[in-house]
N, CA and C of each residue as an Amber inpcrd file, in Angstrom:
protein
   540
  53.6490000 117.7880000 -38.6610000  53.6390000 117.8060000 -37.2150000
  55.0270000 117.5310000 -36.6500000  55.7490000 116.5630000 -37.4320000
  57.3530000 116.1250000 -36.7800000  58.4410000 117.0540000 -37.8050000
  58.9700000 117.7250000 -36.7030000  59.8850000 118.8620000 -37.6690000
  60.5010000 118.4850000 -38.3950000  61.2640000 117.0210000 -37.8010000
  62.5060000 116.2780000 -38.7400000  61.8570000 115.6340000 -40.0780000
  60.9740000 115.9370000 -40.7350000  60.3500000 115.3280000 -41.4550000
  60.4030000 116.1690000 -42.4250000  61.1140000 115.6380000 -43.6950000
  61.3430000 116.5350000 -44.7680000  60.1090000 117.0660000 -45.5010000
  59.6600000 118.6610000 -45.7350000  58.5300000 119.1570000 -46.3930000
  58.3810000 118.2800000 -47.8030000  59.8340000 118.1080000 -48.4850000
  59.3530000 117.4490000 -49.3750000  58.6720000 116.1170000 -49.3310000
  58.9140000 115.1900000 -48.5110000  58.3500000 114.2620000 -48.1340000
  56.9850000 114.0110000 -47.6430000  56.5890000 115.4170000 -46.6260000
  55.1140000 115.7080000 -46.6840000  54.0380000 115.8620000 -47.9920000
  55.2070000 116.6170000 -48.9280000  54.5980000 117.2340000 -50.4090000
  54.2110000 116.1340000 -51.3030000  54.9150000 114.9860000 -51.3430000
  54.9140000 113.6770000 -51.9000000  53.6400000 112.9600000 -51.2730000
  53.8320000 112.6450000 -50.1080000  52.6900000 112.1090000 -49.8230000
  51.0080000 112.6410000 -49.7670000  51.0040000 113.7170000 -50.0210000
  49.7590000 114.0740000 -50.3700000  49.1230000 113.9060000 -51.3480000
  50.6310000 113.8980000 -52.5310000  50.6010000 114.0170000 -53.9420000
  49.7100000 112.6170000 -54.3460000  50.4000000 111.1370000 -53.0270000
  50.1240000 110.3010000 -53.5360000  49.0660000 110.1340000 -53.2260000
  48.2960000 110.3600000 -51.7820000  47.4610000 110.1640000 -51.1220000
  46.9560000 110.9800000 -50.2170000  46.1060000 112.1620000 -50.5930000
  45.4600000 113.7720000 -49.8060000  45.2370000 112.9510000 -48.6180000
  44.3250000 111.8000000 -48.9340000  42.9710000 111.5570000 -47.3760000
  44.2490000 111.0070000 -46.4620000  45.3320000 109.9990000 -47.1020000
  45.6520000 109.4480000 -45.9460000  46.9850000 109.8630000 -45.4380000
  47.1460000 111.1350000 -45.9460000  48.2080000 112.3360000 -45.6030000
  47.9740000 113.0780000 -44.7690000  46.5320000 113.5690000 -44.9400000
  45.5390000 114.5220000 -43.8060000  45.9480000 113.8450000 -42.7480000
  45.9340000 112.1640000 -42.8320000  45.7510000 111.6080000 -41.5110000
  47.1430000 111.5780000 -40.6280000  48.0880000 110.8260000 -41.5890000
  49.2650000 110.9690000 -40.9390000  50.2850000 112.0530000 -40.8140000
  49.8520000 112.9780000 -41.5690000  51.1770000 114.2520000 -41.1910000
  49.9140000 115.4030000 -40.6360000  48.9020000 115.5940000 -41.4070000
  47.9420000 116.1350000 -40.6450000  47.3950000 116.8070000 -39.5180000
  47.2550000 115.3250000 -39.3170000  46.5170000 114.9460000 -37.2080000
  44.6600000 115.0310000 -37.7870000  44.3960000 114.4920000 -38.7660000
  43.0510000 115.0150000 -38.8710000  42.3860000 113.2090000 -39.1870000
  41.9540000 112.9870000 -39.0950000  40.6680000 112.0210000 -39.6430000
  39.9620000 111.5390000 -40.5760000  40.5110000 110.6080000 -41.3280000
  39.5630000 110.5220000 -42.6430000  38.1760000 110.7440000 -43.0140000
  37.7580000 111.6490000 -43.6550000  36.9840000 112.3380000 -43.9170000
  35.8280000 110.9380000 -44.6940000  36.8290000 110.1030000 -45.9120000
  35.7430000 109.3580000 -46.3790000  35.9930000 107.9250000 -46.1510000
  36.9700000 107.6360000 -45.1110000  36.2790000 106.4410000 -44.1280000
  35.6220000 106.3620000 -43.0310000  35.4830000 107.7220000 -42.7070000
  34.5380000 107.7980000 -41.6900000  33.0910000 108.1700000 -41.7010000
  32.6180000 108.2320000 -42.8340000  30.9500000 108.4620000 -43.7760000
  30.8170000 107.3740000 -43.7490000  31.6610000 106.0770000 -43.7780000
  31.3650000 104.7160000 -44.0590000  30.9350000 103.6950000 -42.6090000
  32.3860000 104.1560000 -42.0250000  32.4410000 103.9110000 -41.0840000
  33.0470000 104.5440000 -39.3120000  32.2350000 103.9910000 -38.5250000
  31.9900000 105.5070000 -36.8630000  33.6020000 105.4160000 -36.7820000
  34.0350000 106.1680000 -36.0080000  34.9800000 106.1270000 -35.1260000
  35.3390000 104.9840000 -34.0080000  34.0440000 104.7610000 -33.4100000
  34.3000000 104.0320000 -32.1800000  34.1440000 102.5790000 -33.3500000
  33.5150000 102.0050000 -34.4250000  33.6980000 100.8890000 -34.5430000
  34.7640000 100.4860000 -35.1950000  35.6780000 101.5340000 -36.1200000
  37.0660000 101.3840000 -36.6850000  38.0020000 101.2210000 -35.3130000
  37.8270000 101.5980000 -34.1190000  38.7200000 101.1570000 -32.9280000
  38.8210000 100.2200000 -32.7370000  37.5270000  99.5920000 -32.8600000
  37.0590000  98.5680000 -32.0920000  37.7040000  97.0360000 -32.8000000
  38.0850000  97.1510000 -34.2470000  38.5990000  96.1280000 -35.1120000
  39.5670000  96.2880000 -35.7210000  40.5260000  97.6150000 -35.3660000
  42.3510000  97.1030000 -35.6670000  42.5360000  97.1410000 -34.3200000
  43.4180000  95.7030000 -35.0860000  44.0320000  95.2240000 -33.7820000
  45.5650000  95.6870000 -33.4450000  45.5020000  96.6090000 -32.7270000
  46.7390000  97.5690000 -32.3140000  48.1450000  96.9340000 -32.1620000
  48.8980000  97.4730000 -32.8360000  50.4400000  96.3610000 -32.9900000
  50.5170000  95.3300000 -33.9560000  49.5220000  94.8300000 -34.7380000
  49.3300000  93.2370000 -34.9410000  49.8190000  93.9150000 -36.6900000
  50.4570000  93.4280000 -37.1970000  50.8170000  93.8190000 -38.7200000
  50.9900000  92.4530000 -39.4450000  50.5740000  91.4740000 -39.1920000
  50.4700000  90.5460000 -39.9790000  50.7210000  89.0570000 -39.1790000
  49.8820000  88.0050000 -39.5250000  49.8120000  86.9070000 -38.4430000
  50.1810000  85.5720000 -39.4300000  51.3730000  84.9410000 -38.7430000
  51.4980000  83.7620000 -39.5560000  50.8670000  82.9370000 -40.1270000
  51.1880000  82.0670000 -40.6930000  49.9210000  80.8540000 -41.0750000
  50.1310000  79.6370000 -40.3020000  49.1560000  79.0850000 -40.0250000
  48.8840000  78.2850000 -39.0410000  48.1030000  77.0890000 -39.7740000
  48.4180000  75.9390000 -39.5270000  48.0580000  74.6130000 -39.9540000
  46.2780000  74.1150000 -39.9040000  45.9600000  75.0560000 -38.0690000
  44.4030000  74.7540000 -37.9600000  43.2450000  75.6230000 -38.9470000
  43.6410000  76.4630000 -39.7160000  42.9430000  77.1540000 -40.3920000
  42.9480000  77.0310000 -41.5690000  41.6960000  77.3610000 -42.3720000
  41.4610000  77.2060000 -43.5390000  41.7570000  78.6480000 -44.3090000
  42.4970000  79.4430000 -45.1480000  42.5280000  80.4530000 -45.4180000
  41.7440000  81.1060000 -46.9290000  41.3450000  81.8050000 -46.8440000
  40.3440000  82.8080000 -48.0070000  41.6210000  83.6200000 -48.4250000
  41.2670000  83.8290000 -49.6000000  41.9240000  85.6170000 -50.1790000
  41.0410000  86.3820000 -51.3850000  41.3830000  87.1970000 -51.2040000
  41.0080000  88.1330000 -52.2820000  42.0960000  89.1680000 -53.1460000
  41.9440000  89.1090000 -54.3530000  42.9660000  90.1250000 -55.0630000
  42.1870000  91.2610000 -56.1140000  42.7310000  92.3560000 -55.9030000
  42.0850000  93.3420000 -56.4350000  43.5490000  93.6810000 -57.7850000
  43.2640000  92.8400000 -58.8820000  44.4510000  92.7510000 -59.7410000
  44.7300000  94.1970000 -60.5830000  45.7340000  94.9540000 -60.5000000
  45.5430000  95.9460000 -61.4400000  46.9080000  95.1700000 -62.9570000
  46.4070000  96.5820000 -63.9220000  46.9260000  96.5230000 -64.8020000
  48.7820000  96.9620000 -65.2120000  48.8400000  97.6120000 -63.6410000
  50.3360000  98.0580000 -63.7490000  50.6180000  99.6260000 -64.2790000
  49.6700000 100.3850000 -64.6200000  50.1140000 101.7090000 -64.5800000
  49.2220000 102.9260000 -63.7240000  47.6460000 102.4250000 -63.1160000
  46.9830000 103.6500000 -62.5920000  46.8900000 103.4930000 -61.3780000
  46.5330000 101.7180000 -60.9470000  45.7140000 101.4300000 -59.4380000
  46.6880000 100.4500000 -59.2680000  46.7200000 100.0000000 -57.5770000
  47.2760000  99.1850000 -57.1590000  47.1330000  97.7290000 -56.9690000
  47.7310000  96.8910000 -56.9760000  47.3330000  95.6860000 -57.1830000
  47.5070000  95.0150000 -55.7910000  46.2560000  94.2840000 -54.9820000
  46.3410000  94.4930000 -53.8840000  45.9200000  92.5860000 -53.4350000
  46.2880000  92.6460000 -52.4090000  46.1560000  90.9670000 -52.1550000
  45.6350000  90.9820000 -50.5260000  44.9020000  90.4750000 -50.2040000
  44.5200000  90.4510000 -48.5400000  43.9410000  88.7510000 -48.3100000
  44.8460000  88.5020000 -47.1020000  44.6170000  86.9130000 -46.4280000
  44.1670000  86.9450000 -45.2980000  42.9420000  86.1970000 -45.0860000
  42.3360000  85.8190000 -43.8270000  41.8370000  84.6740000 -43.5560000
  40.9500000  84.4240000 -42.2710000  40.5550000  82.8010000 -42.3370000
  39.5110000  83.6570000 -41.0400000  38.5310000  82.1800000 -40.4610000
  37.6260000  82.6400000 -39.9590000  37.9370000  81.7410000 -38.3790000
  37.7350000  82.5260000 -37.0130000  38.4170000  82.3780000 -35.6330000
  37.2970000  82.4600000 -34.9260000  36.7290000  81.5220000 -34.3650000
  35.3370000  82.0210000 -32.9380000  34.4400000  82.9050000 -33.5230000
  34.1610000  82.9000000 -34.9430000  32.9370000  83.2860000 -35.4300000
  33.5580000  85.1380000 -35.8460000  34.7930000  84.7610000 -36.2290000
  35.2910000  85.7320000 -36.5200000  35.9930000  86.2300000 -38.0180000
  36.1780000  86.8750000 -38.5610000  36.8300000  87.1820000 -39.6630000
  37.8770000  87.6820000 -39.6420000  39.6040000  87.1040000 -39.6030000
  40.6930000  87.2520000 -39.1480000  41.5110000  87.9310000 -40.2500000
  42.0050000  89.1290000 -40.3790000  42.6100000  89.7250000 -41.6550000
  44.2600000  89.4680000 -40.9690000  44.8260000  88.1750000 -41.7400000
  46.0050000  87.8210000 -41.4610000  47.5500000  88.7060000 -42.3090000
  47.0940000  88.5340000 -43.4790000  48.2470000  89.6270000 -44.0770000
  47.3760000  90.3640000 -45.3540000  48.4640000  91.5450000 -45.4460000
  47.7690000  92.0690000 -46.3750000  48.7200000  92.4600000 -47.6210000
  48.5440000  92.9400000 -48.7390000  49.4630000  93.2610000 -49.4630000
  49.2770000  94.3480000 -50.8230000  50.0070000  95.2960000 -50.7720000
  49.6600000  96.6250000 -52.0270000  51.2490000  96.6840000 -52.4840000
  50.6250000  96.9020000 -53.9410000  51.8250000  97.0070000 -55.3800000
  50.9970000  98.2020000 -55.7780000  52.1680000  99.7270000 -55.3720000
  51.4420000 100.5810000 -56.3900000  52.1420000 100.6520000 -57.4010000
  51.6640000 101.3420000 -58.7150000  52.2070000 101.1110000 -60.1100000
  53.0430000 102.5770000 -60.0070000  54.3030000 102.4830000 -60.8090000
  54.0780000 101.5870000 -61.9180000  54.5430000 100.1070000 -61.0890000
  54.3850000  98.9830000 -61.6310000  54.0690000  97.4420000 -61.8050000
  54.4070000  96.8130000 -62.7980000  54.8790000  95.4600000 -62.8560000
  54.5790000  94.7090000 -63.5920000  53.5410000  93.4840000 -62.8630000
  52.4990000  93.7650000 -63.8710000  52.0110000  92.6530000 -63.2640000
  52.1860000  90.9980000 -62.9420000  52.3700000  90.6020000 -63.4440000
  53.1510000  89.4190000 -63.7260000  54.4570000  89.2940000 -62.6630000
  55.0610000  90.1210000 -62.4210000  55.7990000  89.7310000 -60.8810000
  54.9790000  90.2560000 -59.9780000  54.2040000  90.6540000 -60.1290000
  53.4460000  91.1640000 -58.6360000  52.6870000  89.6560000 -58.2870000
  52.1380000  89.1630000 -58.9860000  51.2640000  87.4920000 -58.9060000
  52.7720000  86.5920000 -58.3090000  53.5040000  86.8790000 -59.5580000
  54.8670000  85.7780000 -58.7450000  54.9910000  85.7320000 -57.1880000
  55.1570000  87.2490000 -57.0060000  55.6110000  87.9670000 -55.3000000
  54.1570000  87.0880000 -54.7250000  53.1610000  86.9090000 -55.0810000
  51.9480000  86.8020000 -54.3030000  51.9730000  85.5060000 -54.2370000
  51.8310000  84.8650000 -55.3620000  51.8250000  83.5650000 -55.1780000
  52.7990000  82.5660000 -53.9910000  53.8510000  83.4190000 -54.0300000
  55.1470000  82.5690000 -53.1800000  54.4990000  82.9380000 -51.6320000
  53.6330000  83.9340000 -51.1250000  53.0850000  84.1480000 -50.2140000
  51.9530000  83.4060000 -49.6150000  51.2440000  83.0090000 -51.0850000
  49.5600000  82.4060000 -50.6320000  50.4880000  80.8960000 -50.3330000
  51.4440000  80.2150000 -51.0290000  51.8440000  79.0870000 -51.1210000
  52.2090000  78.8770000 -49.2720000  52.3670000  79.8240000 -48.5280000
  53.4010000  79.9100000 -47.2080000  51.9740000  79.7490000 -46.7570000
  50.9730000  79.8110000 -46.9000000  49.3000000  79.8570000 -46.1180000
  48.6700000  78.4570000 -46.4870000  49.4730000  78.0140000 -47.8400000
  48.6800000  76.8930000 -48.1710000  47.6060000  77.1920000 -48.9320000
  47.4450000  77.9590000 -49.7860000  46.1700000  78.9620000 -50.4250000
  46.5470000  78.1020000 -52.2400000  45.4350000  77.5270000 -52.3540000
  45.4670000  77.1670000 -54.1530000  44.6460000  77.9620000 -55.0440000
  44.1310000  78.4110000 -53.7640000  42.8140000  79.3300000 -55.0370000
  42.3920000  80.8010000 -54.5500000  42.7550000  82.2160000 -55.5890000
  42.0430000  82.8890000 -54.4760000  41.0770000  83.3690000 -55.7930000
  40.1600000  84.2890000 -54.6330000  38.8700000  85.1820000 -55.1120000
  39.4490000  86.9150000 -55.8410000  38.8930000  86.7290000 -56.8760000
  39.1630000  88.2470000 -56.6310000  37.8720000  88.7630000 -58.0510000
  37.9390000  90.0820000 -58.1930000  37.0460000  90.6820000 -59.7200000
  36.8030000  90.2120000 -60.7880000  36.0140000  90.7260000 -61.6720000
  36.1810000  90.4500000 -62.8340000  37.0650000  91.1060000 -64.2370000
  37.7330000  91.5140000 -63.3630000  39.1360000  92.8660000 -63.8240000
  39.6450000  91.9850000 -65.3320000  39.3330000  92.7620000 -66.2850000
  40.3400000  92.0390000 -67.1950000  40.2490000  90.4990000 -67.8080000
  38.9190000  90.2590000 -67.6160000  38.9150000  89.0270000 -67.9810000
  39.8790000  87.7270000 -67.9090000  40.1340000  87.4930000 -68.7480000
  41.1410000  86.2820000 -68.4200000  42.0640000  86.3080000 -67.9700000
  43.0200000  88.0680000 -68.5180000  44.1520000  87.9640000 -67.4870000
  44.5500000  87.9230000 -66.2240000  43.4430000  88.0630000 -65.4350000
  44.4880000  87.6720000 -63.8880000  44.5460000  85.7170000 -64.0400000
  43.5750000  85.5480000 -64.4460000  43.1670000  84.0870000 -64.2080000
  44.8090000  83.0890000 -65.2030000  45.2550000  83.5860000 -65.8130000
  46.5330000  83.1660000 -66.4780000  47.7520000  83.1740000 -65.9700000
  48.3070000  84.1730000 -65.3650000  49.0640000  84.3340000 -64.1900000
  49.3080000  83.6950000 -62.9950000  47.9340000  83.9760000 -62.6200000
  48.0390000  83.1020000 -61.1200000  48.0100000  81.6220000 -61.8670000
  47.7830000  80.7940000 -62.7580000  47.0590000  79.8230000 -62.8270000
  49.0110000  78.3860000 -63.5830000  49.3230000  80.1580000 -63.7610000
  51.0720000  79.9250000 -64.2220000  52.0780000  79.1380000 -63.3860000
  51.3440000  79.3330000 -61.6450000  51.9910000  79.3970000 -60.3300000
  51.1580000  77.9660000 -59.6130000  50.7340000  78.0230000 -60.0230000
  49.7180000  76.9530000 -59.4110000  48.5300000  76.8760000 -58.4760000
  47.9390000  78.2030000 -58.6290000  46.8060000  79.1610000 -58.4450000
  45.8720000  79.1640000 -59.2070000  44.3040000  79.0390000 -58.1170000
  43.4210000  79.2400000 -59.3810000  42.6980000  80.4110000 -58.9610000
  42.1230000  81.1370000 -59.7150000  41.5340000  82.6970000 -59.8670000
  40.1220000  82.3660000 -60.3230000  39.3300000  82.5460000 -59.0630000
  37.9100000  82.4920000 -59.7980000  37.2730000  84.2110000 -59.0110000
  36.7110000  84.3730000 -59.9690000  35.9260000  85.8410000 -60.1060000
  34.8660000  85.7510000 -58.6180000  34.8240000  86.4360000 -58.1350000
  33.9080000  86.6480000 -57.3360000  32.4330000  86.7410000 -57.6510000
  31.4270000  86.3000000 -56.6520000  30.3090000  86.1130000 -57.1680000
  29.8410000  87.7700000 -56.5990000  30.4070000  88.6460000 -56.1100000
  29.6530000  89.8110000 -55.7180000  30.6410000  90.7040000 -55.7510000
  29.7370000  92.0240000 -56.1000000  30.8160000  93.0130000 -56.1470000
  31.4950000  93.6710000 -55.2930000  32.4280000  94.8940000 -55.7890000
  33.1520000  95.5990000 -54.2190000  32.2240000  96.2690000 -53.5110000
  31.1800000  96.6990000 -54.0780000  29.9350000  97.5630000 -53.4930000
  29.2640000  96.4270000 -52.8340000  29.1890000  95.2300000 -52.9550000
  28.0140000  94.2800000 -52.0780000  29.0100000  93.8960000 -51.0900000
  29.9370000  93.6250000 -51.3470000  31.1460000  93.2240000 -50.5560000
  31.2150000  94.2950000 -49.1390000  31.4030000  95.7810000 -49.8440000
  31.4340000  96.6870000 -48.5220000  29.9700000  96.6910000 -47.6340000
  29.4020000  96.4500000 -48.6200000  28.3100000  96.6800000 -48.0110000
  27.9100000  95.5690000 -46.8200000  28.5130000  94.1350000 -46.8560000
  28.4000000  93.1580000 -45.8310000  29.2790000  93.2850000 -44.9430000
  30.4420000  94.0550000 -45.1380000  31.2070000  94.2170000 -44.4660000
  30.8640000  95.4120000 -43.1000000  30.0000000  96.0660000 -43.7330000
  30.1020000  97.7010000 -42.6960000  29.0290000  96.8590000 -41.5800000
  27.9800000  95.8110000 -41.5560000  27.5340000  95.6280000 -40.2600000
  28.3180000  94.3470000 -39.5720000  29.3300000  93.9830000 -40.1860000
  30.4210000  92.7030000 -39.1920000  31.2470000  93.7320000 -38.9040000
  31.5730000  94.9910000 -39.0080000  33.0630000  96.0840000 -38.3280000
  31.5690000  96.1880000 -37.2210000  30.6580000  96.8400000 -37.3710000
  29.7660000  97.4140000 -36.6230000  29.1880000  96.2610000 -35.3220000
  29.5400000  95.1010000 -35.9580000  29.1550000  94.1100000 -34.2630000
  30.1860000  93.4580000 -34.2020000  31.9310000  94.0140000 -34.6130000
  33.1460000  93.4150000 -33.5000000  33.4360000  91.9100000 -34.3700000
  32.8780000  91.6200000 -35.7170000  32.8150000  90.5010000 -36.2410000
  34.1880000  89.9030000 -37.2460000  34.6980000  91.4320000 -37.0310000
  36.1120000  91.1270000 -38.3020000  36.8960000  91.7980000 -37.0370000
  38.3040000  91.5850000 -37.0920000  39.9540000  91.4890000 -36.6310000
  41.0380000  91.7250000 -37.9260000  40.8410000  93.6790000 -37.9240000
  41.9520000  94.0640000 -39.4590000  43.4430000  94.2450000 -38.4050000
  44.2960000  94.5990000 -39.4480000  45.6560000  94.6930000 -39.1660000
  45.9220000  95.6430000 -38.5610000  46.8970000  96.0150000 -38.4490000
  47.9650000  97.5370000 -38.1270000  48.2310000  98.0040000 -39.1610000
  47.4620000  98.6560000 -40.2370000  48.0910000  98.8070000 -41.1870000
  48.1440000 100.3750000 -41.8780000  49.5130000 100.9250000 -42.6570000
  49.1380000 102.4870000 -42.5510000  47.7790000 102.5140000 -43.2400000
  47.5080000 101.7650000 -44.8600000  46.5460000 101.8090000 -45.7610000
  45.0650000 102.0880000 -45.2640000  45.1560000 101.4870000 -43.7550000
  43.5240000 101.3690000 -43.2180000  43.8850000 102.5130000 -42.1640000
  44.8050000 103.7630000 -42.2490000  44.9130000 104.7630000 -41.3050000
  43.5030000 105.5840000 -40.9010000  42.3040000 105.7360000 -41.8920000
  41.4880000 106.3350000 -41.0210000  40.8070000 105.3440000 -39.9370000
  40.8770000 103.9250000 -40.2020000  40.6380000 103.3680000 -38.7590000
  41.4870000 103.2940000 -37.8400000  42.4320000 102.9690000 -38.4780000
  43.9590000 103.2480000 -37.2640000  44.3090000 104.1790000 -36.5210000
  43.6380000 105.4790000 -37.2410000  43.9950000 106.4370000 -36.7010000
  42.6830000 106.6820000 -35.6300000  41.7440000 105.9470000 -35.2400000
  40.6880000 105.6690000 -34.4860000  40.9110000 105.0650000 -33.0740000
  42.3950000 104.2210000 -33.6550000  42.8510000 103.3800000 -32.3960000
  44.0790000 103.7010000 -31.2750000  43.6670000 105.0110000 -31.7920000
  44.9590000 105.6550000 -30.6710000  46.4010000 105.7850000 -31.8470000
């Protein structure tokens, strides 16, 4: 759509990511975040401009890490805490591979430490290894009691009654791209 925008650069990003290429060089709409979730309720919960919110002393903060192995998937970290009966997505964070894993936890850890975070949640990815890493830093890694499928699945009726507050972020572009 923007002329000054090198084709090769369009060509790359599709390469990396079709759906969320459609969206941003595109002009089109994510096709499979929007089967999940409407239009009007992905508006309704990024919060326009907001790309990441300090940490603050009155809050208690959660995380979750989706640990990869460093060569296929990304290794991903997201911080929030809970506001007026709300679910506040304060920062977020993606390592695509290649990776090392082991500095990607370092990079993370020095982050959760700025929140005050000793422990986060994440899969059962790999058994012991995420839990060694983080635990290197002074982090503890306990597995989640539910999966990413039960997880989305609690999630799609708190977007649907205004109950979560996500970021500005490109990664969540088919809702972003919902919000103007």
């Amino acid at each position: 759509m923007n002329p000054t925008v090198p084709e090769r650069a369009i060509e790359d990003a599709y390469a990396q990511d079709a759906a969320a290429a459609a969206t941003e060089c595109g002009a089109e709409f994510r096709r499979d975040i929007e089967t999940f979730v409407s239009a009007e309720a992905g508006a309704a919960v990024v919060m326009s401009q907001r790309f990441e919110l300090s940490p603050l002393s009155d809050f208690e903060y959660r995380t979750f890490v989706d640990p990869s192995g460093g060569s296929k998937e990304s290794f991903t970290l997201a911080i929030a805490h809970l506001e007026d009966g709300k679910a506040v997505l304060d920062a977020v964070r993606e390592c695509r591979p290649p990776l090392s894993p082991e500095q990607v936890v370092a990079d993370y850890a020095e982050l959760l430490k700025t929140y005050q975070v000793g422990k986060v949640e994440g899969d059962r990815y790999a058994g012991e290894w995420p839990r060694e890493p983080f635990r290197k830093h002074g982090i503890s890694y306990e597995p989640a009691d539910k999966t990413k499928s039960e997880i989305y699945l609690e999630l799609l009726p708190a977007i649907n009654s205004g109950k979560v507050e996500l970021l500005d972020n490109a990664r969540f572009s088919g809702l972003q791209s919902f919000s103007g």
